[in-house]
N, C-alpha and C positions, 0 to 999 in steps of 0.2 A: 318272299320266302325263296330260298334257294335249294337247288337239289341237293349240294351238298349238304342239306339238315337232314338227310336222311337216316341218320341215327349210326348203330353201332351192330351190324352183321346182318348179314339175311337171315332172320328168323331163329338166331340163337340169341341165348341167354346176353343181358349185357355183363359186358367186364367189367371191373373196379375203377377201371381207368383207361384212357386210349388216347393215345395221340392226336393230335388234332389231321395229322397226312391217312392214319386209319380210318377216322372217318372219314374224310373225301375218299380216300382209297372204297370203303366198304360201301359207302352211299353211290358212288359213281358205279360198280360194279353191280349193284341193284339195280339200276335203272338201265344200265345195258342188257343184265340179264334178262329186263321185262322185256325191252325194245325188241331183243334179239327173237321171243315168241312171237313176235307178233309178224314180223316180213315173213314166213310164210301162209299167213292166214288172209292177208288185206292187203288192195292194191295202192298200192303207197301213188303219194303224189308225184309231180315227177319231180327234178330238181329244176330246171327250167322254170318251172311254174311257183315252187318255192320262194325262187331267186328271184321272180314278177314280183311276189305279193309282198318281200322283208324291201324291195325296194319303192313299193307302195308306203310301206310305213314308213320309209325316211322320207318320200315325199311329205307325209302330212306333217311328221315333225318338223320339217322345216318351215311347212306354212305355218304352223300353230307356233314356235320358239322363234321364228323369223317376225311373226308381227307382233310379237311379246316387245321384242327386243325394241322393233321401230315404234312403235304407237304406244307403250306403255310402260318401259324401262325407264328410271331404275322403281317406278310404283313398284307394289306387290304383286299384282297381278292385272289381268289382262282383261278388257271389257269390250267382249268380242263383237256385242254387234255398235255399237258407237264407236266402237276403234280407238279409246283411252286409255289408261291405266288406272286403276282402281286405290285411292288413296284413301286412308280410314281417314273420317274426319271431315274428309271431301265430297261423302256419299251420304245418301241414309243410311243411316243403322239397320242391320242384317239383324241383327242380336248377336248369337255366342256364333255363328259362324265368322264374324269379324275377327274373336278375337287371336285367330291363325293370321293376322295381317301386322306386322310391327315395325312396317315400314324400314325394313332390312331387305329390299331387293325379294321376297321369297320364294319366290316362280325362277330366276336363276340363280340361286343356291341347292333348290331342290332338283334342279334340270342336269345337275354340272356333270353326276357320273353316267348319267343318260346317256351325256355327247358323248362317251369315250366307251360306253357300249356299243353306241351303231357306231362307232370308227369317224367321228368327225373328230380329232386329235387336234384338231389346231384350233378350233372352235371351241372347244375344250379349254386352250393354253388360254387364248382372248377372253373367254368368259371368266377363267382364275384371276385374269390379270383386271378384270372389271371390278369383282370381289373384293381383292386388295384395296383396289383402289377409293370405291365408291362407300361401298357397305357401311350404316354406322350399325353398333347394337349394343349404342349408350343413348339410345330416345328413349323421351318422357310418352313412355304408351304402355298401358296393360295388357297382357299376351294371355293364351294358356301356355301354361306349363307341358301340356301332354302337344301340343301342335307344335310348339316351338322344339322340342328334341329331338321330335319323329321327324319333320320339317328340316329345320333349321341345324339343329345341332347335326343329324343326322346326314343332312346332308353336304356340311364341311368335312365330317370324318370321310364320308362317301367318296368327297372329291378328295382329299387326302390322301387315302388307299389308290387311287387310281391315279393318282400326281407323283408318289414315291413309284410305283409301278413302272411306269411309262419315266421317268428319272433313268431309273435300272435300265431300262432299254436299251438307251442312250441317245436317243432321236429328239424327243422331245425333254421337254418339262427341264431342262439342265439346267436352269437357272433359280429354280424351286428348293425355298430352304425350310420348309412343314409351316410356312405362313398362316395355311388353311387350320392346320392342326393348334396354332396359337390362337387362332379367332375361336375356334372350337373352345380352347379353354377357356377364355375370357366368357365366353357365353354363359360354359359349366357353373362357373363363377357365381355367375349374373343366377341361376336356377337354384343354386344351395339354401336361398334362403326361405325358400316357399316348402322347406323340409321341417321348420322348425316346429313343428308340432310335438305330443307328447307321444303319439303315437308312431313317426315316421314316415304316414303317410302326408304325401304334399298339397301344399292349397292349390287351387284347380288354376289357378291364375296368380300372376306376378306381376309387380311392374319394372320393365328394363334397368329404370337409371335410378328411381328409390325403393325397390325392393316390396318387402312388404310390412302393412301396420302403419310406413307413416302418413302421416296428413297428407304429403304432397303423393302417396303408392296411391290412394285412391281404391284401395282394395287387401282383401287379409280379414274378410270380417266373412268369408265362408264357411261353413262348417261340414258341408258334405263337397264328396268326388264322386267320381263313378271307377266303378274295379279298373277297368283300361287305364281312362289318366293313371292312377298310382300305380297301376301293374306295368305300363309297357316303356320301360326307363331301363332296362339292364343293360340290353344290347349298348345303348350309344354311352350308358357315362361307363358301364365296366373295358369300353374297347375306349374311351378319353383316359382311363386309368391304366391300361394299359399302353397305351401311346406313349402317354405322359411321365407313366410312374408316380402320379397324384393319386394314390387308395383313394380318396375322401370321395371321389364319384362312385366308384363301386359298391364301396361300403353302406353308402343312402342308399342307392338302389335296391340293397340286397335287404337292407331293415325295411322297407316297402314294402316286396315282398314278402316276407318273413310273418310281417302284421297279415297280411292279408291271408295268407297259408294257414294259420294262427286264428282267425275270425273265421272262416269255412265253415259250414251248417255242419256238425260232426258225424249226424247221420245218415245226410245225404249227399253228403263232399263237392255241393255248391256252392258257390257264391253269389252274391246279392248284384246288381246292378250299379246300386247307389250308395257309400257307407260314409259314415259322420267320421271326419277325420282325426277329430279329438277323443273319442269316444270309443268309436269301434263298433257301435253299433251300425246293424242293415239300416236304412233307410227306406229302399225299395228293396223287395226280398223273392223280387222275381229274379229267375235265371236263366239264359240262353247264350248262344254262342255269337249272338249278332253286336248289335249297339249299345257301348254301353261296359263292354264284358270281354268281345273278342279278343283282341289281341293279346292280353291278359294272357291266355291259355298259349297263345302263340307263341308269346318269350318265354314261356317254362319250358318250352322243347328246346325255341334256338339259343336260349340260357346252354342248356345243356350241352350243345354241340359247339358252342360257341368258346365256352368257358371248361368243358371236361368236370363239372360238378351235378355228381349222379343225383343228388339231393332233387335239381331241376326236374330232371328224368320221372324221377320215383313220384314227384308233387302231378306232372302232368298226368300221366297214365291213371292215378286216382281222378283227379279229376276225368279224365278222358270215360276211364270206368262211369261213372257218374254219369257224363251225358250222353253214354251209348243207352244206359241203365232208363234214362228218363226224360230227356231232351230228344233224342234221335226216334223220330216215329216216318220212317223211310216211304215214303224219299224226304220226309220234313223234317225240319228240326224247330220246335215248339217251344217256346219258353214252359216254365212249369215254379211254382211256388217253392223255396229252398226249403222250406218246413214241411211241405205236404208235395212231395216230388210227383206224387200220381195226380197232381189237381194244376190243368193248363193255367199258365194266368194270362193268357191271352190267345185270339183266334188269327192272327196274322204274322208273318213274317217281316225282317226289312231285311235291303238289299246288301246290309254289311257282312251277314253271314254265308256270302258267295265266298267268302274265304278259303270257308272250313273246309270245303272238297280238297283244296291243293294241301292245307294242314292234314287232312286225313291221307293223303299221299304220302306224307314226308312220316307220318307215324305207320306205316304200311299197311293203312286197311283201306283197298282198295273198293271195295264193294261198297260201302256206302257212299263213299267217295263218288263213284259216278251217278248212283241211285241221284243223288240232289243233286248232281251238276246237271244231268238231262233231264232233270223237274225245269230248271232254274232257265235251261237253254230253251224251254218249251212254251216258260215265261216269254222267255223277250223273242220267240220269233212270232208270238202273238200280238208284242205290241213293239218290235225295234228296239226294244232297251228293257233293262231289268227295272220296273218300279220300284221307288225308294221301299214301299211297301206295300204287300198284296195279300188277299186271305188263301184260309185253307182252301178256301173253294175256287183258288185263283183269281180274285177280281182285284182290282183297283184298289189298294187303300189311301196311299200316298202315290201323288200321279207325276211325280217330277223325278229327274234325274239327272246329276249333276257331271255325268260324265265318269261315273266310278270304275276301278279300273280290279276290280276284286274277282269281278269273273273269266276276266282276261288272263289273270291271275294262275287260277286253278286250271284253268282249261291247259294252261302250259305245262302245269305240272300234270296233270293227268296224262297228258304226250309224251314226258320224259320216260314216267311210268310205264306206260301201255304200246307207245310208239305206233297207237293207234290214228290214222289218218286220218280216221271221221274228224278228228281233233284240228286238222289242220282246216277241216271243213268248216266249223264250227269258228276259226280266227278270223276265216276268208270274210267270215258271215258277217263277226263284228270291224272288218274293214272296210265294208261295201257299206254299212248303218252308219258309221260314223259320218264317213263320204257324203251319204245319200240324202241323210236328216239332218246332223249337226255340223254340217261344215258350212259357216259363210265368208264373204269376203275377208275378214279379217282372225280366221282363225277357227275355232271349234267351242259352238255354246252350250253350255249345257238344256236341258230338256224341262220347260217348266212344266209340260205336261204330255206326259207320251201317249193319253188320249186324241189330243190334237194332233200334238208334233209341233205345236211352241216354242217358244225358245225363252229361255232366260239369258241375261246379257252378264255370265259369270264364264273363265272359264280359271277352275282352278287349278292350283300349281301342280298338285299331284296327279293331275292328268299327264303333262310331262314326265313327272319323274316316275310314274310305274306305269302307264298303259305302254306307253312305244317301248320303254322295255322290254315286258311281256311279251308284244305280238311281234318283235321284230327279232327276242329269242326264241317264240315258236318256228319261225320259219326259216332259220337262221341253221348253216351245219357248222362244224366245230371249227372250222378253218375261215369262216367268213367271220371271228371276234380273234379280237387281236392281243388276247391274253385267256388262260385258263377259266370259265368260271364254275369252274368246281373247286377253285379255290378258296372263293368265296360264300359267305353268305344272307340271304338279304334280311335287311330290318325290316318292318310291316310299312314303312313309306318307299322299298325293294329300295333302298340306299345299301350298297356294298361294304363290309369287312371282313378281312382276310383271318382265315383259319387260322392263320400263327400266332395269332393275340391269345390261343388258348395257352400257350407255352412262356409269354412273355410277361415278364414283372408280377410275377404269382405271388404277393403278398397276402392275399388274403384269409384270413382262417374260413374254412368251408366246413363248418359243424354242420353235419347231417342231423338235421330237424326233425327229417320228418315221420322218422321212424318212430317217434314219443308221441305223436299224433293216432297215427291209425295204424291197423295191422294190414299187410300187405299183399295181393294175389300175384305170387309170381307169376301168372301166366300174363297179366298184364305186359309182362315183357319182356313176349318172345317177340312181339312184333312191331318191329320198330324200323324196318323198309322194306318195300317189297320184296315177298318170298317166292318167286315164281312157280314154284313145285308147287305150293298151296297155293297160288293165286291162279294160273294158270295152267292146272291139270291136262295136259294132252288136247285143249282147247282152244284153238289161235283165235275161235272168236267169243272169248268169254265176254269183252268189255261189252259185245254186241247183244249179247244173250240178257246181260242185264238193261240196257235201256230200252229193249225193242216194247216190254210190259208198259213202258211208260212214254211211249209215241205221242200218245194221244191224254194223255193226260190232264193236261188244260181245257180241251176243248168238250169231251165224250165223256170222259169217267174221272171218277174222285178213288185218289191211291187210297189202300185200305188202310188202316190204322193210324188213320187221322184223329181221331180223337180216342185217345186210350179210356178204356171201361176196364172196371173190376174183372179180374179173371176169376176171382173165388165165385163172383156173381153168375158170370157164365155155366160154370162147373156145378155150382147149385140149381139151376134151372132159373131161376130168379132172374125180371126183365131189368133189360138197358133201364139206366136214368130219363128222366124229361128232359127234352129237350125244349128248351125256348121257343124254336119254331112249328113246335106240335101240340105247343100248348092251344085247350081253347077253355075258356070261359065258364063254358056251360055244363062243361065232362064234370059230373060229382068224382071220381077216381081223379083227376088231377087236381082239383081242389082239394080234396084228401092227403094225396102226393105234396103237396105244398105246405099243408098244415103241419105235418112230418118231420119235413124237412128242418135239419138246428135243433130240432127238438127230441131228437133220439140217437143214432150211433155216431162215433165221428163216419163213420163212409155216408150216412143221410145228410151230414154237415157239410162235407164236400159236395154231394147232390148239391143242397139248398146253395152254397156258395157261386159252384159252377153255373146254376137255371138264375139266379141274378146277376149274374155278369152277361150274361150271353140274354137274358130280355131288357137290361137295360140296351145293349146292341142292338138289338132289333128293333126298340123304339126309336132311339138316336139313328138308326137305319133308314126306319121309315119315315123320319122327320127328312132328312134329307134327300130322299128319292123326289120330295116334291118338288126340290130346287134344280134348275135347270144346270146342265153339264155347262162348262166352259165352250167356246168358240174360238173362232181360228181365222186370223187375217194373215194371208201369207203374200208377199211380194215376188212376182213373179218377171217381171222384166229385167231389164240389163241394168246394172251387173249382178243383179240379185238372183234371179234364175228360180227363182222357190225357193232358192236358202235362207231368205230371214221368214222366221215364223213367228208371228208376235200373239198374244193370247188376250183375247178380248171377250168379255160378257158377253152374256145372252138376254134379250128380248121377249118378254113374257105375251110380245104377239108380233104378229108379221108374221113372214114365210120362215118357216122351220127349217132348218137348214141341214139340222139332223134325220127328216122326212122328205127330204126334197134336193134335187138336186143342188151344186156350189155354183153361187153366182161368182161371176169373172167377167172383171171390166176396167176401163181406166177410171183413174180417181178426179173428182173436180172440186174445191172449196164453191159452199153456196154462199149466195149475198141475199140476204143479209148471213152473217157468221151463225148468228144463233139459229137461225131458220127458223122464224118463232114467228112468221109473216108470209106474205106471198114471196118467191122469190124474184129478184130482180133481173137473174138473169138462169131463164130458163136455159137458152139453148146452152150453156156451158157443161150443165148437168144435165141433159138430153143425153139416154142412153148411155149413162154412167153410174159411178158410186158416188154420191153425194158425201161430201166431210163437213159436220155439222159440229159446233162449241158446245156444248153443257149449258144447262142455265136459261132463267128468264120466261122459261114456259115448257108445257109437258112434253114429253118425250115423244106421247103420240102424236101433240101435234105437229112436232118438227117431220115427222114421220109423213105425214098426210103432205102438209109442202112441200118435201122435196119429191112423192110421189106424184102429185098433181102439176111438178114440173118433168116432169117423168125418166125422173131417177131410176136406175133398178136394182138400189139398195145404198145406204146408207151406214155412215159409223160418225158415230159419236163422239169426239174426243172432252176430255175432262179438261175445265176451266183451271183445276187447282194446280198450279203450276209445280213440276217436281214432283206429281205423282205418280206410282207406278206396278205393275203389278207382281213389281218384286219385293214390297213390303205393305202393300196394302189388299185386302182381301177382294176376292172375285164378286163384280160391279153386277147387280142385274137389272135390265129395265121394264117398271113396270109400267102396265096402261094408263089411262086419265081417270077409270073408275066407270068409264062410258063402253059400249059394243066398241071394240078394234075391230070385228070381222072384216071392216071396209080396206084395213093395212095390208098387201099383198105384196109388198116387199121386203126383204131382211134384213135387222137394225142389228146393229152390233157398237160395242161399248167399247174403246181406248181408253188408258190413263193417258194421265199427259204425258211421260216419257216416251211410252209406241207411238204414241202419236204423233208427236216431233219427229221419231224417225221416217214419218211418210210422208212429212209435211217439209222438212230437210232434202225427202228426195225429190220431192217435186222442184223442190228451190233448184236442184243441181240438175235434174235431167227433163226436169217440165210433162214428159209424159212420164206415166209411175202406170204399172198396171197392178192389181190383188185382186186374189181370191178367197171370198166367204165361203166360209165349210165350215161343217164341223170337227173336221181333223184334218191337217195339211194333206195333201196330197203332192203324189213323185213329181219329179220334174219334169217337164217336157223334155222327150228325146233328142228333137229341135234345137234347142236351145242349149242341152247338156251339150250337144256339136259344137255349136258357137262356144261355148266358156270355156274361159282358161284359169282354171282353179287356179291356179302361182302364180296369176298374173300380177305385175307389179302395177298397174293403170288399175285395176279393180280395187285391189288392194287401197290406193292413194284415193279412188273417187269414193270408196266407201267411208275413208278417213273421214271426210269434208261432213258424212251424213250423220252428225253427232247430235246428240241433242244437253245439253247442261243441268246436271243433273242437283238442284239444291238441296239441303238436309233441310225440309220445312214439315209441320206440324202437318198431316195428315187430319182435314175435318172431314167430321164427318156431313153432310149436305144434304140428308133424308129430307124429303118434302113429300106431301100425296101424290105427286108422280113418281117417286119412283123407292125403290128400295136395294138396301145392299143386303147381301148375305150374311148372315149373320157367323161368320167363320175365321179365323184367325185367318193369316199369309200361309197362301197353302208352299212359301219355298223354306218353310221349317225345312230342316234337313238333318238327318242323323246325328252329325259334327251339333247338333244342337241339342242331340239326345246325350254324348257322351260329356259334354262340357255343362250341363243344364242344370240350376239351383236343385234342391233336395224339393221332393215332392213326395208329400205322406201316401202312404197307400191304399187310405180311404180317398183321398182325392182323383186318385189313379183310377179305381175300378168303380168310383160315381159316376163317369162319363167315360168307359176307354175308349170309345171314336169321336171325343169332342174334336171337332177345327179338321178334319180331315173328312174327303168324302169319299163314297167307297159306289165303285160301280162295277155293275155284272160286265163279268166276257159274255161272250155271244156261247148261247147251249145253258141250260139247268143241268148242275153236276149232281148225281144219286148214286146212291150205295144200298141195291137192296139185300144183298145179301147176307150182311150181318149191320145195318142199319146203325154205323158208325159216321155218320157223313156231317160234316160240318155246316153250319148255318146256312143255309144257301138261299134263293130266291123263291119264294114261297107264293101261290098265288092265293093265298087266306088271307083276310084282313083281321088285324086284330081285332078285337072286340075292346071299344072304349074304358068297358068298364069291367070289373073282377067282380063275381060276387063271393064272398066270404062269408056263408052260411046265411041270414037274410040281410047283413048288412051290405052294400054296394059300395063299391069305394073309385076314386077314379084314378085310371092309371100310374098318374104322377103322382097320388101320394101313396099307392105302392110302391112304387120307387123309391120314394121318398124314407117309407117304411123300411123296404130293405137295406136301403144305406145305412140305416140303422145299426141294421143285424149284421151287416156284415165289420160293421166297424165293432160290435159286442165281439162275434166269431175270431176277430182279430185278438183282440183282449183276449179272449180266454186262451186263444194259439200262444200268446205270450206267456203267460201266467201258467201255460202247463211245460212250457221250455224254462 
């Protein structure tokens, strides 16, 4: 997003039409005039220290796009901790996160207007002249459609605009004839036919060189998208049609939209998550700003400013109405059912809708805007990073992080805004984490679990193309970038195009829609950039006034109206609903309460719906508290330093590691491998960690050998070659069925992939030192002296520590020793929520926390004062069984029961719409 989407005047009415230099004009004077309040109230950073931290972030760019370039170029991207290049085909299958890989270079297509942000211009030139050269994007491979535009298409336009740019100058690029701009078409091309539906909206996926439907496409037989894919397409094909003067990109994009504007719940001016592309029906008919939906709302605004068609304008602000209306419960933003706006359909967040702060900047409502960004900042100084997803109560849902760059994002914009410094505090923070946790020898990996401090061996393209952007324009003054960019504005992959595409090749007819739809609140917009007179009354420290309530908010107290309750209910005297985790058994009044429920007003239907969703949660809760968390082998010697974190099972006995202090030692292979015997050679593993093979005999008692050779602790790595814990579920190991008490060392589990990589460094450097924990730990101060993060010798010796990675058949190996988790790959990732088959909505709310595990922060959060507080950790046990007047019944097949009812309650939601 760029500042210049700041819309059309400080808080006047919008005009019929405006310029596209108006709005840069009017958005840029927004944002000075907030900045300008603020240097009297807070002491600004200085420029020195600025100028430290924007040349911190070109260091890391270059580690990160420099070992791209040697160790993984032209793959799609980069596989940071083996130091390869990630080739689909070549790997295991991710699932739908692959299909962003189409073996088009994608990590330097998307990097290219990055380089000519931070002012690397000639690195820039080389990287174009790679593109030309290398790139095909006539492969037999299926893509998404929404990756590939935002990605891909997105970012040839991107480098486009900054190649004619820098052309003008006349320093560089003089040899550039809109090359970029023709691959761009060719690609547009290649995307047309995934439009051909009866609706408009596109199949979620294509193939490059046959399209879609035939034998050899391999695909076309989808029937749902999610609102994103088909919503966030205007930006890149309306500015290829405009380039181009080819309408036929714009004009799809705009019947995309159009449909989807057109499908909106009428009453409550949501949209659904998931909708049948032939059809038009919801699929999922839940609604939020995060995964799924985001960006959606995104392009109706930069539509607007982009393109100068009020239409976009007038569709956001409704919608925007909508999710202040029902979505927005400050500082959170909650999904909630598109039919029944007052009823959550969910009790957690993901990390996608770290957006919406800076989107709330660029539409000028400042105040909630920080409210969720200091929620979300409060998150990750809890755990180093924003987890993909966390409840209301702040804990753990989803524990991975792939390196998202959304909160980097808004914090930017919230400094354009407020010119508030805490802000620059705030980038310092996510440059020292990146640094600190995810950077190793070869680049920056993403976080498979920010419990531990794990690593996953991914680092994706858009880490390049929008983090270092971000944090290198937060620190950055107008004269350290070597062009305007308030001439520009960004696409949601912050790829650049220029404000004069509003003006250029206007063919389009722009029937305003949306006026036959809904009637409209003008006050929706008045505000549409920051108003400083309203935003900042005689106050330099407003932005301060709003997050100070919310300091402590993760750790001590739960924000209030977390969970929205009837107001009519309040006002009547009449108590809150049941809550799931106050339910007990034995109370006659809540068996009463239940009996009720469905069976009398719609507001006791919502009750009854709400108290099964939230107790199937708390069983599915408490089934999983019994399984052990994840562990943590982290490599701490040269050239490792604590930067590789690899994530390995836990041991259902030995020394606890999350009770007891981290063992730390050098590594030794036993003999025999299996350690399924005495060992032959003790004194090697004398006062070490013993590496023990899978297989052949129990777990405990390799356990017992290698302690009786007096190891002091052990890890296990798996026989099945090529497996890993980036597509197979978290290993746990159990006892022999016998007393363990005798085991007084800590056993931890590898796949075979981490394990090669310890086993590879021992090949290379013979001593290897790690440490078992339960969550990585910082790095020795020591040794941060000795390391030279850019070192090219580190860089080349970690190359060597690769391990080969086969696409083989994952078995599964269950025996009475030991047992797996019963959980899907905890490195789902969002990118798997927005691309992901249609999923009925009884399937949905039969299990909402199936395959993900959900763990407490540290503190029980409570709300007694109007006893609105979300599920949180309870010390009652449930009671097995319900009884239902004298019949008993047993949990599960109350469960079972309500699935029922709620798939009826669904029916009749239909049947009354």
């Amino acid at each position: 997003m760029s500042e210049a989407g700041g819309g059309r005047g400080c808080g006047s009415s919008v005009p019929q039409r405006a310029p596209w230099s108006l709005v840069a004009a009017t958005a840029a004077f927004c944002l000075v005039s907030a900045t300008s309040v603020w240097t009297a109230g807070a002491a600004p950073m200085s420029r020195e220290e600025r100028q430290k931290l924007g040349n911190q972030v070109l260091e890391m760019f270059d580690h990160a796009y420099g070992n791209y370039m040697e160790h993984a170029y032209p793959a799609d991207e980069l596989m940071p901790l083996t130091c390869r290049g990630r080739v689909r085909g070549q790997e295991p299958s991710r699932g739908d996160v692959d299909d962003a890989l189409g073996k088009f270079s994608l990590t330097l297509i998307d990097s290219l207007d990055t380089l000519v942000v931070l002012n690397k211009t000639k690195e820039f030139e080389d990287a174009v002249r790679k593109v030309l050269r290398d790139v095909n994007l006539d492969n037999d491979v299926v893509v998404s459609v929404f990756e590939t535009n935002i990605r891909v298409l997105g970012g040839l336009l991107g480098g486009h605009s900054l190649a004619i740019m820098l052309k003008e100058k006349g320093e560089y690029m003089q040899w550039y004839n809109d090359e970029l701009l023709q691959m761009a078409k060719q690609l547009g091309y290649k995307l047309l036919p995934a439009f051909n539906t009866t609706s408009g909206l596109p199949y979620p996926r294509i193939n490059l060189k046959f399209g879609i439907r035939k034998p050899e496409a391999r695909t076309g037989t989808e029937t749902d998208t999610c609102t994103a894919c088909a919503g966030t397409l205007i930006l890149e094909f309306a500015a290829l049609s405009r380039f181009t003067g080819a309408t036929i990109f714009e004009e799809y994009a705009r019947k995309a939209l159009d449909f989807l504007w057109e499908k909106r719940q009428r009453s409550s001016n949501l949209v659904g998550v998931t909708i049948n592309i032939h059809t038009g029906d919801w699929v999922r008919k839940d609604s939020g700003v995060g995964a799924g939906i985001d960006s959606y709302y995104e392009y109706l605004l930069k539509a607007y400013v982009l393109l100068g068609d009020d239409s976009f304008l007038e569709r956001f602000n409704t919608h925007y109405d909508a999710i202040m209306r029902y979505i927005s419960q400050p500082p959170l933003l909650l999904d909630v059912h598109i039919h029944k706006p007052m009823l959550n359909a969910r009790t957690w967040m993901d990390a996608l809708l770290a957006f919406f702060p800076g989107l709330q900047v660029l539409k000028g409502d400042i105040r909630p805007a920080i409210e969720t960004h200091e929620m979300l900042y409060q998150v990750i100084k809890k755990h180093n990073f924003l987890p993909e997803a966390f409840t209301t109560d702040f804990r753990v849902h989803w524990a991975q992080h792939p390196l998202r760059p959304e909160f980097a994002e808004s914090t930017y914009f919230l400094y354009k805004a407020t010119g508030d410094p805490y802000y620059l505090e705030v980038g310092k923070t996510l440059i020292e984490n990146l640094n600190k946790y995810a950077r190793v020898p070869c680049g920056f990996a993403a976080m498979k679990d920010v419990r531990t401090g794990s690593h996953e061996d991914r680092m994706d393209s858009f880490f390049l193309a929008e983090m270092f952007k971000y944090l290198y324009l937060l620190f950055a003054d107008k004269e350290d970038i070597i062009f305007d960019i308030e001439d520009y504005i960004f696409t949601t992959e912050a790829h650049l195009l220029p404000l004069w595409l509003s003006t250029t090749n206007q063919s389009i007819s722009k029937k305003n829609t949306t006026s036959e739809y809904t009637e409209l609140d003008d006050s929706n917009f008045d505000w549409t950039c920051p108003n400083t007179q309203i935003l900042f009354p005689n106050d330099p420290l407003y932005a301060q006034s709003i997050r100070e309530p919310l300091k402590n908010v993760v750790d001590k107290s739960c924000p209030r109206g977390i969970i929205r309750v009837r107001e009519e209910s309040f006002r009547s005297g009449a108590k809150p609903p049941l809550r799931a985790r106050d339910f007990m058994a034995t109370n006659p009044e809540h068996l009463e309460i239940l009996k009720k429920m469905g069976a009398a007003s719609s507001i006791d239907a919502e009750d009854g719906l709400r108290f099964m969703q939230e107790m199937i949660e708390l069983s599915s809760q408490q089934q999983k508290e019994q399984q052990l968390p994840p562990r943590a082998v982290q490599i701490v010697s040269h050239p490792f330093f604590g930067r590789v974190v690899l994530t390995a099972g836990p041991a259902q006995f030995g020394l606890d590691l999350s009770k007891h202090k981290e063992t730390r030692g050098f590594v030794a292979s036993s003999k025999p491998y299996n350690g399924c015997s005495e060992l032959t050679n003790p004194e090697a593993v004398m006062g070490k960690i013993a590496l023990i093979q899978r297989g052949q005999c129990m777990f405990a008692e390799k356990a017992r050998n290698i302690q009786n050779a007096g190891a002091i602790g052990g890890i296990v790595i798996d026989d099945n070659e090529g497996s890993s814990s980036d597509t197979a579920p978290l290993f746990q190991m159990a006892g022999d069925g016998k007393d363990t008490d005798d085991i007084k060392i800590p056993m931890l589990f590898l796949f075979s992939k981490e394990g090669s990589i310890i086993l590879d460094a021992i090949r290379e450097y013979e001593e290897v030192e790690v440490l078992l924990s339960d969550k990585a730990k910082d790095r020795d101060p020591e040794m941060e002296n000795e390391e030279q993060p850019s070192s090219e010798n580190d860089s080349q010796s970690a190359e060597q520590i690769t391990s080969s990675s086969q696409e083989v058949d994952l078995v599964d190996q269950e025996s009475p020793e030991e047992s797996s988790l019963n959980s899907q790959p905890e490195s789902l990732s969002l990118a798997d929520m927005d691309n992901a088959a249609s999923v009925s909505p009884s399937e949905q709310i039969s299990n909402p926390m199936e395959n993900h595990e959900t763990t407490s922060l540290d503190g029980e959060c409570t709300d007694l004062d109007n006893q609105l507080q979300e599920q949180s950790e309870t010390e009652e046990d449930s009671n097995p069984n319900v009884s239902w007047g004298k019949k008993v019944q047993p949990i599960d097949s109350i469960l079972a029961d309500w699935n029922e009812d709620i798939e009826a309650f669904e029916m009749m939601e239909k049947d009354e719409l």
